[in-house]
Backbone as JSON Lines, residues from 0, in Angstrom:
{"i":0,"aa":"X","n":[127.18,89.79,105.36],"ca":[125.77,89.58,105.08],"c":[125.61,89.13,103.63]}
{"i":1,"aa":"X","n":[125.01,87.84,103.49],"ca":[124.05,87.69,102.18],"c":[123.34,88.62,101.38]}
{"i":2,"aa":"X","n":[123.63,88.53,99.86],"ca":[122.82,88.75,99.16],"c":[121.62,88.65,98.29]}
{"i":3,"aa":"X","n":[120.71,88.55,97.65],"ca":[119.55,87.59,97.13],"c":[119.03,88.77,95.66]}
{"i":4,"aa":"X","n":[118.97,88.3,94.55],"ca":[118.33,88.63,93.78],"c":[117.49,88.33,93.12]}
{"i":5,"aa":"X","n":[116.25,88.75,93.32],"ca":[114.85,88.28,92.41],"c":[114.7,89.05,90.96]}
{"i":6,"aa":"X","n":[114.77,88.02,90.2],"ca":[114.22,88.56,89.14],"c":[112.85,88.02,88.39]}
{"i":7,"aa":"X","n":[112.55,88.52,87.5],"ca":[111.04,88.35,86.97],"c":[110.36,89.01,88.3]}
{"i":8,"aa":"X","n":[109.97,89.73,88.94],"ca":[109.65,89.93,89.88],"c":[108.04,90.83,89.13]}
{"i":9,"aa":"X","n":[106.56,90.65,89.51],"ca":[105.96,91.22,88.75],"c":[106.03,92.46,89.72]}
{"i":10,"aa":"X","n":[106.0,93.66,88.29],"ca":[105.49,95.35,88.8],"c":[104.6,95.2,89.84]}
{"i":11,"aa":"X","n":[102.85,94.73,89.71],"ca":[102.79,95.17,91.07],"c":[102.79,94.25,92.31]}
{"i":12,"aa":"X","n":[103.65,93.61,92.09],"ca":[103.93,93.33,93.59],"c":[105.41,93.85,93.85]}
{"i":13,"aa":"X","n":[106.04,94.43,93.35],"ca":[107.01,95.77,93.59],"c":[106.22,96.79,94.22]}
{"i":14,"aa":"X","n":[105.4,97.5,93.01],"ca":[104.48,98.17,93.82],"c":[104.03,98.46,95.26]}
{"i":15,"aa":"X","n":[103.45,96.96,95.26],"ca":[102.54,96.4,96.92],"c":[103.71,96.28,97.77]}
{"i":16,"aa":"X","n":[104.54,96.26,97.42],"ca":[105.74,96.2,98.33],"c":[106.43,97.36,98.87]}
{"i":17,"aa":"X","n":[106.4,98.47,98.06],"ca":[106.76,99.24,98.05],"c":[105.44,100.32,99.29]}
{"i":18,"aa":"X","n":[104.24,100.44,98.48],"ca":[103.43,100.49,99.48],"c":[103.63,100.03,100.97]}
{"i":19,"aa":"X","n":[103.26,98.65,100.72],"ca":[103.45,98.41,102.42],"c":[104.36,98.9,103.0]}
{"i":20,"aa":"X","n":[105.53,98.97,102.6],"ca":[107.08,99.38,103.37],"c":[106.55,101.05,104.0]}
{"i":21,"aa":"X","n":[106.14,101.8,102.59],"ca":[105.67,103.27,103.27],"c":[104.74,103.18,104.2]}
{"i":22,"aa":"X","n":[103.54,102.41,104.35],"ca":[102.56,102.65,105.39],"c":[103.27,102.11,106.51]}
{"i":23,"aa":"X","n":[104.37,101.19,106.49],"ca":[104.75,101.24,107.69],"c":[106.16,102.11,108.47]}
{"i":24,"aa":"X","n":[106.77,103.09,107.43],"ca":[107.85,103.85,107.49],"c":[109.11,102.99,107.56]}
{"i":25,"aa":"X","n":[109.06,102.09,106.53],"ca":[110.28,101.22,106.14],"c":[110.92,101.81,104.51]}
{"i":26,"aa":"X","n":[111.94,101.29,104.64],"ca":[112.5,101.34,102.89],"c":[111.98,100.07,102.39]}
{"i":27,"aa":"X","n":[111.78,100.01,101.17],"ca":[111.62,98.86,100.72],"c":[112.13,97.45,100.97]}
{"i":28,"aa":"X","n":[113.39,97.81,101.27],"ca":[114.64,96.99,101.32],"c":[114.41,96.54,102.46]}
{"i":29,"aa":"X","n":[114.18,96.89,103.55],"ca":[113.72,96.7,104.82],"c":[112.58,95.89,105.04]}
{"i":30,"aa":"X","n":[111.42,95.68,104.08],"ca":[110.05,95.59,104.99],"c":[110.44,94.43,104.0]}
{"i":31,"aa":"X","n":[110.95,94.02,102.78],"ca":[111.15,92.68,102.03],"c":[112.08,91.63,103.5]}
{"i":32,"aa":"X","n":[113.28,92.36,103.81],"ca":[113.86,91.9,104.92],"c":[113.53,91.59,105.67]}
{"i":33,"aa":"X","n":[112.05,91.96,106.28],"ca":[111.19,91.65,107.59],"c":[110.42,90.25,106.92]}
{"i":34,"aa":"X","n":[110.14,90.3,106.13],"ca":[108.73,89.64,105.17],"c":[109.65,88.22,105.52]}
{"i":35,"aa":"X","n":[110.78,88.25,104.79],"ca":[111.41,86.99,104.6],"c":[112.68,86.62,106.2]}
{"i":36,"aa":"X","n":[112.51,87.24,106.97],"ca":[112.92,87.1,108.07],"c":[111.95,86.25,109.29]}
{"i":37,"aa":"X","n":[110.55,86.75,108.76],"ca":[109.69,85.95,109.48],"c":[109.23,85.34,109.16]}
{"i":38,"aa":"X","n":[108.9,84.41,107.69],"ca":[108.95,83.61,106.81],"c":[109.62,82.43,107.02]}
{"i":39,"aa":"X","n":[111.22,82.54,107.54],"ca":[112.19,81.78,107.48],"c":[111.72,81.01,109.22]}
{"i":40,"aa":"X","n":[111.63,82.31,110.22],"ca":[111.36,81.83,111.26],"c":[110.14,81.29,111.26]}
{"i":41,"aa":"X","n":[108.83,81.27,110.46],"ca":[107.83,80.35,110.37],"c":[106.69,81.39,111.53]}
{"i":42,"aa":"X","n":[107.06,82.37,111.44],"ca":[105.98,83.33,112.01],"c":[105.37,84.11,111.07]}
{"i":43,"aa":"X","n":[104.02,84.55,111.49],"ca":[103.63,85.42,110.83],"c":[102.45,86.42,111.7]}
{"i":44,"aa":"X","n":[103.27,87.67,110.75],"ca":[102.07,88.53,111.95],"c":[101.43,88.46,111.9]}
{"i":45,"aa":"X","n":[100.42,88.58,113.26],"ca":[99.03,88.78,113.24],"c":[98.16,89.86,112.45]}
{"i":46,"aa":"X","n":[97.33,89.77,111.43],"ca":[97.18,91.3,111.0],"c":[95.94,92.02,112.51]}
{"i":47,"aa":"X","n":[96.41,93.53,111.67],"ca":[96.01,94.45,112.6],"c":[94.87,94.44,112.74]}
{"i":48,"aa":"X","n":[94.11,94.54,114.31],"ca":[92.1,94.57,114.04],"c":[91.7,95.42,113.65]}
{"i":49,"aa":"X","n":[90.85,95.36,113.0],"ca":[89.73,95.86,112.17],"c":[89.35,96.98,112.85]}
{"i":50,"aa":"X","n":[88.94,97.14,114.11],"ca":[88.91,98.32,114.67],"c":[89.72,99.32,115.04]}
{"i":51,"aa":"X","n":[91.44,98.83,115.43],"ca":[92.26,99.59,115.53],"c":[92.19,99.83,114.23]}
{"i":52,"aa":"X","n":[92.55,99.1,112.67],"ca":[92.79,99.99,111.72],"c":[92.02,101.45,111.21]}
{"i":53,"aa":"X","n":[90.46,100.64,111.45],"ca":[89.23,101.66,111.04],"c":[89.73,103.0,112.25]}
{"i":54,"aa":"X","n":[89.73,102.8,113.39],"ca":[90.21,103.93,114.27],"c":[91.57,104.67,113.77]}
{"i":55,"aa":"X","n":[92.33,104.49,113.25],"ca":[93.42,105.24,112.7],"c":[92.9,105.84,111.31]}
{"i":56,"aa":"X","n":[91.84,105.27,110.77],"ca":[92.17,105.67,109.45],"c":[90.95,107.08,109.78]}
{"i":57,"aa":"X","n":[90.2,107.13,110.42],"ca":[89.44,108.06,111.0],"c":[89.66,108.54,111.68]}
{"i":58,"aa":"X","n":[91.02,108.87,112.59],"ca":[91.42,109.8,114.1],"c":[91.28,111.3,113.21]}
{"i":59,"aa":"X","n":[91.66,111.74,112.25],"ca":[91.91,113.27,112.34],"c":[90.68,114.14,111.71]}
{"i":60,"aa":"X","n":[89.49,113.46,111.53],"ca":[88.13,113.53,111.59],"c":[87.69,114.32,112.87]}
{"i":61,"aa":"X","n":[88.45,114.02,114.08],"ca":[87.49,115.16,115.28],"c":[86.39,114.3,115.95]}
{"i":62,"aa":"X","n":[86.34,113.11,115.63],"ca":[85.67,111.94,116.41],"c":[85.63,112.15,117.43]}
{"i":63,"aa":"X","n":[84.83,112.09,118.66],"ca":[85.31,112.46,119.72],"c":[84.37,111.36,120.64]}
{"i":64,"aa":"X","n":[83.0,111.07,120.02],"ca":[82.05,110.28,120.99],"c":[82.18,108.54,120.83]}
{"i":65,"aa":"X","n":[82.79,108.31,121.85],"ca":[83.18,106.6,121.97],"c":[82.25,105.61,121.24]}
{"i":66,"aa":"X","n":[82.4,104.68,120.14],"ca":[81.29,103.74,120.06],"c":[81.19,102.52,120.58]}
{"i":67,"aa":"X","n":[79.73,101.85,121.19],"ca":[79.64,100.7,122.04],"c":[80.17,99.61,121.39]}
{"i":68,"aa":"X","n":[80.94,98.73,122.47],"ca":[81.13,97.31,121.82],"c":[79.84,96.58,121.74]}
{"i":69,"aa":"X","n":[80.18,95.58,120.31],"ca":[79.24,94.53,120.28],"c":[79.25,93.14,120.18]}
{"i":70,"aa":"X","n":[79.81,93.01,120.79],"ca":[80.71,91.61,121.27],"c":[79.55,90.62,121.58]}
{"i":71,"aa":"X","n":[79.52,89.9,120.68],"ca":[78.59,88.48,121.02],"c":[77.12,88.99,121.12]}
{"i":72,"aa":"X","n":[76.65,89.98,119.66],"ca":[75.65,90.6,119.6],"c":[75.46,89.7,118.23]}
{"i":73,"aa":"X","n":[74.47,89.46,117.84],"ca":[73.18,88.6,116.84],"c":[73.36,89.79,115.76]}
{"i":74,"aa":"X","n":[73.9,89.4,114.5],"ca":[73.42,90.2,113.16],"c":[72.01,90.67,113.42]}
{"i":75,"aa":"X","n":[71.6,91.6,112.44],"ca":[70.26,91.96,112.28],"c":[70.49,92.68,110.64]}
{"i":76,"aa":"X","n":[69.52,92.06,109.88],"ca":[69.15,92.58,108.77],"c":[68.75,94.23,108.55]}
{"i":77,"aa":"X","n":[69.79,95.04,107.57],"ca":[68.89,96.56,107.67],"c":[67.27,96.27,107.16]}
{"i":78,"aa":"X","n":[66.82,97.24,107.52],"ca":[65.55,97.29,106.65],"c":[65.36,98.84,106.15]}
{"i":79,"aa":"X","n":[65.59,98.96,104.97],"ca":[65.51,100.55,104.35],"c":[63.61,100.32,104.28]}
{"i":80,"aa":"X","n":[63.73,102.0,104.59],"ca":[62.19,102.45,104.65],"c":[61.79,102.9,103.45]}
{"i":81,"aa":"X","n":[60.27,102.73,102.74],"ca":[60.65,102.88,101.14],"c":[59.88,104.42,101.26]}
């Protein structure tokens, strides 16, 4: 196996790297390996929806009552009451 060394590399995108690898239970070394593995193959993931994320980041809250989809529903302006 190949080796590759980056240098000048800025802190935080070490950092952000480092991050991402933990939120997804990778080593660092690993989730750089994924990054540039699918890079090379000219894929890229889809990011995650907005609702699955918001639903994970709120499961251990005790949520329990389903909310309606609104799929092909018209914005509406709030209107705060003064």
């Amino acid at each position: 196996m190949a080796q590759l060394v980056v240098r000048n590399l800025d802190d935080g995108v070490k950092d952000a790297l480092r991050a991402l690898a933990a939120r997804r239970g990778r080593s660092m070394e690993e989730e750089v390996r994924e990054i540039l593995r699918a890079a090379a193959q000219g894929e890229e993931s889809p990011p995650e929806p907005l609702g699955t994320r918001i639903a994970r980041r709120f499961a251990g809250l005790g949520l329990t009552e389903a909310l309606p989809e609104l799929h092909g529903q018209a914005a509406r302006a709030v209107v705060f009451e003064e």
